[in-house]
Every structure is written in structure tokens, then in C-alpha cells.
C-alpha positions as semicolon CSV with decimal commas, in nm:
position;residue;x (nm);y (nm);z (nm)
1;X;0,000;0,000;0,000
2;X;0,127;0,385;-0,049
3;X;0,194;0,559;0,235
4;X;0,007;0,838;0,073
5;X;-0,326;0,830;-0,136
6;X;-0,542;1,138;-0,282
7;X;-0,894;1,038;-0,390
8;X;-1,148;1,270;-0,482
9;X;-1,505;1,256;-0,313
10;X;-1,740;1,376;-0,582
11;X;-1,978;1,657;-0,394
12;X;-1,761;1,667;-0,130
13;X;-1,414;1,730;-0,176
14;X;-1,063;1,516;-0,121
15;X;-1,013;1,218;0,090
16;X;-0,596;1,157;0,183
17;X;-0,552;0,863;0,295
18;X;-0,160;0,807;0,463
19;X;-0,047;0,480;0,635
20;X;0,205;0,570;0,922
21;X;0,573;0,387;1,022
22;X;0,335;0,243;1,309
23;X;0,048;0,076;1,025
24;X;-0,194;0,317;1,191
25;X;-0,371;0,506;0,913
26;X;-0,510;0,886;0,906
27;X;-0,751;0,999;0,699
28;X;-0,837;1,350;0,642
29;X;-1,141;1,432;0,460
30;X;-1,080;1,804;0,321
31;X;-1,462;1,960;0,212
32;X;-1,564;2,226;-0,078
33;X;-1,701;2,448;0,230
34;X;-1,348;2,432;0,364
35;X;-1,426;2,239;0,685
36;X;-1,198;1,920;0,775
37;X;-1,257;1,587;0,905
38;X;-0,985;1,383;1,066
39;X;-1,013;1,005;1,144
40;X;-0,730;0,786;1,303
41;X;-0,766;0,416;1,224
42;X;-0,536;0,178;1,500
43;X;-0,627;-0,068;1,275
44;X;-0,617;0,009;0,882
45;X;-0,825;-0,254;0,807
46;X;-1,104;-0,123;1,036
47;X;-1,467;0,014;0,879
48;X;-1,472;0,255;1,229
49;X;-1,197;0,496;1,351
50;X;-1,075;0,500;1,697
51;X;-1,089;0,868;1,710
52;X;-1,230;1,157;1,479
53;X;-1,210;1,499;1,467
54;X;-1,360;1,843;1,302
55;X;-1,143;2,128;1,202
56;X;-1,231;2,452;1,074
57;X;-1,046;2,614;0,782
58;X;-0,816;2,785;1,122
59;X;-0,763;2,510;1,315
60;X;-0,621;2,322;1,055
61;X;-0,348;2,584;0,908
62;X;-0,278;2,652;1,327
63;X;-0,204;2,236;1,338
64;X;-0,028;2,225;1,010
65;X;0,201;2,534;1,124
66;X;0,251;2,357;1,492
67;X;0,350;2,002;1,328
68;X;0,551;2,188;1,064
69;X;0,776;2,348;1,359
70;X;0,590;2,707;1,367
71;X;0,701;2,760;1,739
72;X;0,897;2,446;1,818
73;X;1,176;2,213;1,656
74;X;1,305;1,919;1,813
75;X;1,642;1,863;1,813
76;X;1,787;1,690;1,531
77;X;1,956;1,359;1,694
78;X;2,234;1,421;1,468
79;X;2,293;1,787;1,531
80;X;2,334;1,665;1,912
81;X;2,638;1,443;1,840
82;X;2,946;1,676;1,795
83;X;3,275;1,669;1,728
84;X;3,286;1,404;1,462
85;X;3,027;1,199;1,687
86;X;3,329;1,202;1,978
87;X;3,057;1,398;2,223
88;X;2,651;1,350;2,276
89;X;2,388;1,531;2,438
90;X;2,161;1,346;2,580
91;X;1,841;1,368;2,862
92;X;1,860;1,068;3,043
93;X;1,532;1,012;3,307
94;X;1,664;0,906;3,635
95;X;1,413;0,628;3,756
96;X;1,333;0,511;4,131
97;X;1,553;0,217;4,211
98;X;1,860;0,370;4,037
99;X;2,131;0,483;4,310
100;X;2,173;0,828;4,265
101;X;1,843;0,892;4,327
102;X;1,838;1,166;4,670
103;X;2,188;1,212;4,642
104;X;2,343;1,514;4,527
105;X;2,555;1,576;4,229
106;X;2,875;1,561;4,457
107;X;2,766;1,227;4,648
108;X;2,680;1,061;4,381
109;X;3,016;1,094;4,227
110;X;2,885;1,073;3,841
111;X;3,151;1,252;3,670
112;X;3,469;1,019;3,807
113;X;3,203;0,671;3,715
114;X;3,117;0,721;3,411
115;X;3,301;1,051;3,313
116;X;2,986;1,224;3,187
117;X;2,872;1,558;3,276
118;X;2,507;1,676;3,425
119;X;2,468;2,027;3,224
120;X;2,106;2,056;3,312
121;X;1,778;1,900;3,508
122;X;1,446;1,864;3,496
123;X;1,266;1,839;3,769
124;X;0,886;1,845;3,723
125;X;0,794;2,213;3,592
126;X;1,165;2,341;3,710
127;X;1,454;2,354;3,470
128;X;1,816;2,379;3,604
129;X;2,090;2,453;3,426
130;X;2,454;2,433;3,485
131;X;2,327;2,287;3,821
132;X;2,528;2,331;4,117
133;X;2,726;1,982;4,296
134;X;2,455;2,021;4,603
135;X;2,184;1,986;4,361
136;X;1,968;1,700;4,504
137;X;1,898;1,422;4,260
138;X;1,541;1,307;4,262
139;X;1,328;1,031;4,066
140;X;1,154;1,072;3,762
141;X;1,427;1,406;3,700
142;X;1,575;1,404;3,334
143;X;1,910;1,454;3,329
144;X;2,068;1,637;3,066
145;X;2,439;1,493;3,016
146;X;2,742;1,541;2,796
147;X;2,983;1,353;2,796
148;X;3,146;1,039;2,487
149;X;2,917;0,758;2,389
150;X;3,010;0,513;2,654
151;X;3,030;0,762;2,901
152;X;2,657;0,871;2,858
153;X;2,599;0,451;2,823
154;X;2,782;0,410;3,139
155;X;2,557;0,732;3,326
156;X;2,216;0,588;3,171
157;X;2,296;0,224;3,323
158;X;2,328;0,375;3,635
159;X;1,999;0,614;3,589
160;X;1,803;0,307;3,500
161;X;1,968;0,073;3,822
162;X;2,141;-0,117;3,590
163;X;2,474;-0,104;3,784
């Protein structure tokens, strides 16, 4: 199947029909009066979609313009690794049983385990950067660490209790 197909709906307007990496399918249902119906199929073999939706003519440039990157782009993964891939920046979520978790920066003695570097946390709503070695580690934080590719293996081992 294409991942992308354009039929026309006569007295009604354009059905596209795309097929996603995940084999969910979405199909939007684009009127002559300008309106928009959305329908998102778990299953593309389904008659009924798990979830629909109606857009005016607004809505739907405003969504286009958000999942085009109008006010946010991720990062690209490949923009992150530097240096001729010698250095990665990575967020890293710290969960319950690892060790670190209520111990500070200093205690927990990161940087001289796995040789990676903290450069930022966050914690709930808060973001820290460049946070300071007293900084209390906490679960369910994401860390935000530099460091080589086995370094930031070695600190995510240890974030996940893998030690």
C-alpha cells in the first residue's frame, strides 16, 4: 500500500488517505465548504476509527504550522552528536531504584564513574541549568548529560539501576 493516497469525493471534496511507520492510518477528509474531518484508524483494516475529529479552515493551518515546527523544533539527533560523533547530548530520566536517586551531584560521584557531565535538570515544571554539585537528585528528574558515547551509556545504566 502507499503511504500516501489522494482520492477525490465527488460533492464533497478530497479524501488523503496516509499509512504511518506504526500501520496506523489517518484519513483527512478536506470539504468544498473548507471544513476538515480527521479520522485515526489503529487498525487500517477497520470500517470505524478510533478517534475523529472536526477542524475549521483555522484550526487546521494553526495544526499544520505547529507540526511543521511554527514555534517548536526538536532537536535533530544528529545535530546533538558533535565533534565528529566524539561527544553526545543526551536527557537521560533518572528512575526510582537507580542509586543516585536523593543524592546530590557531589555524592553521587557521576563525573569520576562514568566521566559524563550533568549540564542541566528537569525536575517536574523546574529547569536547572549548569546545576550546582549540592543539587539533590530526585526520581523521575531528566538529566541532561554530555559527555562520549560510553560515558553517557555508562551514566544511563546507572539512571536506570542497571549497575
Amino acid at each position: 500500500m502507499k503511504k500516501i493516497s489522494v482520492s477525490q469525493l465527488p460533492g464533497i471534496g478530497q479524501k488523503i488517505t496516509m499509512l504511518t511507520s506504526e500501520n496506523d492510518m489517518l484519513v483527512i477528509v478536506v470539504h468544498h465548504t473548507g471544513k476538515r474531518e480527521v479520522y485515526f484508524f489503529d487498525d487500517p483494516d477497520s470500517d470505524e476509527a478510533d478517534f475523529a475529529l472536526d477542524l475549521t479552515p483555522d484550526e487546521t493551518r494553526e495544526l499544520a504550522a505547529q507540526l511543521l515546527g511554527a514555534t517548536y523544533q526538536p532537536a535533530d539527533v544528529d545535530k546533538l552528536r558533535m565533534f565528529k560523533k566524539q561527544i553526545i547530548i543526551d536527557y537521560i530520566k533518572l528512575k526510582e531504584n537507580s542509586s543516585l536517586v536523593n543524592k546530590t551531584i557531589e555524592e553521587s560521584d557521576i563525573r569520576n564513574k562514568t566521566g559524563a557531565t550533568i549540564i542541566g535538570i528537569v525536575q517536574g515544571e523546574d529547569i536547572i541549568a549548569i546545576p550546582e554539585p549540592d543539587t539533590v537528585l530526585h526520581a523521575e528528574d531528566i538529566l541532561m548529560s554530555i559527555g562520549k558515547d560510553e560515558q553517557i551509556s555508562a551514566l544511563t545504566d546507572i539512571c536506570q539501576g542497571k549497575e
